[in-house]
C-alpha positions as CSV (number, residue, x, y, z in Angstrom):
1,X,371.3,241.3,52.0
2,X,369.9,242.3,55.3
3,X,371.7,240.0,57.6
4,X,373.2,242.6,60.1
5,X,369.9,244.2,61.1
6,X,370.5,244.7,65.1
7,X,367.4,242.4,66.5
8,X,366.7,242.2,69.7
9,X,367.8,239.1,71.0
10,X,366.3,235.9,70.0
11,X,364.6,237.3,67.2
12,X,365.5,235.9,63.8
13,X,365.3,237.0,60.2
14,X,363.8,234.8,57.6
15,X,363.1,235.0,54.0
16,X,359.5,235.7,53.9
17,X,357.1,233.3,52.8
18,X,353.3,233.7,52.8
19,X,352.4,231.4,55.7
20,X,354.2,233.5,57.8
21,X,351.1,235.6,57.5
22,X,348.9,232.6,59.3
23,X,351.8,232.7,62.5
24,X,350.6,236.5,62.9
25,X,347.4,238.4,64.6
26,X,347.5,241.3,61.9
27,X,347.1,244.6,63.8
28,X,343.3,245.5,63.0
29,X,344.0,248.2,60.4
30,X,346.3,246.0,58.6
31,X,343.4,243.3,58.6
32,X,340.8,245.5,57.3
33,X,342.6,245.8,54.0
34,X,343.2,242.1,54.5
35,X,339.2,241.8,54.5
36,X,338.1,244.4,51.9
37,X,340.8,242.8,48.9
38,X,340.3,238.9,48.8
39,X,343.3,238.3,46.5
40,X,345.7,240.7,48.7
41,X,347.6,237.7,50.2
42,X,348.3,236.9,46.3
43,X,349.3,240.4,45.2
44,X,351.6,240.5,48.5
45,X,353.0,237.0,47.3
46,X,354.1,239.2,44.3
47,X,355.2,241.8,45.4
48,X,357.6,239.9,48.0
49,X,358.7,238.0,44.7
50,X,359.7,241.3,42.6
51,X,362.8,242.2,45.5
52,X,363.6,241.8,49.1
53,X,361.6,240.5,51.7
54,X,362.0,239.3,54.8
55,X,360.1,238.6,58.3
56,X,361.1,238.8,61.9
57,X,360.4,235.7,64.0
58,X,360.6,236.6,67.8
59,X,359.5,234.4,70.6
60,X,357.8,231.9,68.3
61,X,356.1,234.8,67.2
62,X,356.2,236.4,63.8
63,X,356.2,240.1,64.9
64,X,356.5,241.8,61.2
65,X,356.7,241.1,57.3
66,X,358.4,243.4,55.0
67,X,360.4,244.4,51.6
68,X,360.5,246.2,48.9
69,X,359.2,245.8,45.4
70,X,361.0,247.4,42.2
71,X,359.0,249.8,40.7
72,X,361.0,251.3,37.8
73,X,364.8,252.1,37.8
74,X,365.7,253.9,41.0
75,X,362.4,253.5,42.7
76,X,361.2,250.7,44.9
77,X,358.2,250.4,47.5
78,X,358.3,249.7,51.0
79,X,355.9,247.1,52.2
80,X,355.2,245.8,56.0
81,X,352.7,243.6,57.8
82,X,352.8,244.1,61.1
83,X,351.4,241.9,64.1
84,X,349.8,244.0,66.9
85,X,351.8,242.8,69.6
86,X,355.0,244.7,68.2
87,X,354.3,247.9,69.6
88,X,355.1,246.2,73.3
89,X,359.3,246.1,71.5
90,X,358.2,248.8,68.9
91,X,361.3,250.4,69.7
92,X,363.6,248.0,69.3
93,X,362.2,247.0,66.0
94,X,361.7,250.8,64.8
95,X,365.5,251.3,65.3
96,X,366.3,248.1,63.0
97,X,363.4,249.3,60.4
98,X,365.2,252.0,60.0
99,X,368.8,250.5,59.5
100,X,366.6,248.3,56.8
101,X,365.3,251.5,55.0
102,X,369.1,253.6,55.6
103,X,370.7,250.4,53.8
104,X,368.1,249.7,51.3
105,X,368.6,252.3,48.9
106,X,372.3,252.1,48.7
107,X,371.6,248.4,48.5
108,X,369.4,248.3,45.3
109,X,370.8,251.5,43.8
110,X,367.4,253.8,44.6
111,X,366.8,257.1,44.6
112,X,363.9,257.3,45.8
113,X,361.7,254.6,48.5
114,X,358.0,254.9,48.5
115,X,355.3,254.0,50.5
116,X,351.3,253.7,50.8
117,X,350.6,254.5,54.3
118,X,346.5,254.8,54.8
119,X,345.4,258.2,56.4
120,X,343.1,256.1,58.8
121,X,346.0,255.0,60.8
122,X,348.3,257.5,62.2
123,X,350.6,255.4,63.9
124,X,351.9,254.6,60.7
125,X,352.4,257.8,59.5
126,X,353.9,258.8,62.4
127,X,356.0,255.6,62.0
128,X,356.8,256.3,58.3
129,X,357.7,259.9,59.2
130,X,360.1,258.5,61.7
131,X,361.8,256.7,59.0
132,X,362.6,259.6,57.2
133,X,359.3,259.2,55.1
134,X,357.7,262.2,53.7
135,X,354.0,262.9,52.7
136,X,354.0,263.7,49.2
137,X,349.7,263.7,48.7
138,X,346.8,262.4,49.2
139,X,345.5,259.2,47.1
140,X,341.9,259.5,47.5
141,X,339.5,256.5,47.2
142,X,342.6,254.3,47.5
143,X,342.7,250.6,47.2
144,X,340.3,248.0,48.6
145,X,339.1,250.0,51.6
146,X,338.0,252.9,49.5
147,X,340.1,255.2,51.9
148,X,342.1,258.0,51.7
149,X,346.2,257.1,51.7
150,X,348.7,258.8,51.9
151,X,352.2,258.5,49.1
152,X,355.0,259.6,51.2
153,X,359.0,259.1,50.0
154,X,362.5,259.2,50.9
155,X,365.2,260.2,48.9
156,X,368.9,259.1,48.5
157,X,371.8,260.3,47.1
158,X,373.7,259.2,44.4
């Protein structure tokens, strides 16, 4: 579905597949949901089996795992792993997460793209905002951290 995604050079798209995980140093925020939920590798396994998911292999290096998971008609949610070492090509790979999230929608007929962003790591919300993401409220208590997150959307026609 994805195969045009402009990578930077020598970096390949795969299907995702769970031991992709194991080729990756989790950023540190990442891993402490990692730590808190024992079975989140499982429930990630099941979520990348409901829709599209792919990962980015880049200098023997998987740099990021992501997709999207139905929800209901019209809605999916955004998932992404991400290995700390991205931010030295964040740009690069920013500019093709967004062509992912622009085609997407059209892709699997959404209106609306969700995502759980925790409130504890402002890159990401930053990041999310800068893929057209927006904060919709607080989920307090959220998840295996027992931290505050944050449900932000984006919206498509049609």
């Amino acid at each position: 579905m994805m195969r045009d995604l402009k990578l930077p050079a020598g970096a390949t798209l795969l299907p995702f597949r769970l031991h992709h995980l194991s080729r990756m140093k989790v950023h540190p925020q990442q891993q402490r949901v990692f730590d808190a939920q024992p079975n989140y590798r499982a429930m990630l396994q099941g979520q990348a089996q409901l829709g599209p998911a792919y990962s980015v292999l880049y200098n023997d290096v998987v740099w990021v795992c992501f997709g999207v998971a139905p929800v209901c008609v019209g809605v999916g949610e955004a998932w992404m792993i991400r290995d700390y070492r991205i931010d030295t090509v964040a740009v690069t790979f920013g500019r093709a997460a967004r062509q992912f999230c622009n085609q997407v929608g059209p892709a699997l007929k959404l209106w609306r793209l969700q995502m759980i962003v925790q409130v504890s790591f402002p890159s990401a919300v930053r990041f999310a905002e800068w893929l057209q993401f927006e904060k919709e409220g607080v989920l307090r208590h959220y998840g295996g951290t027992n931290e505050d997150h944050l449900m932000m959307a984006r919206f498509y026609d049609g």
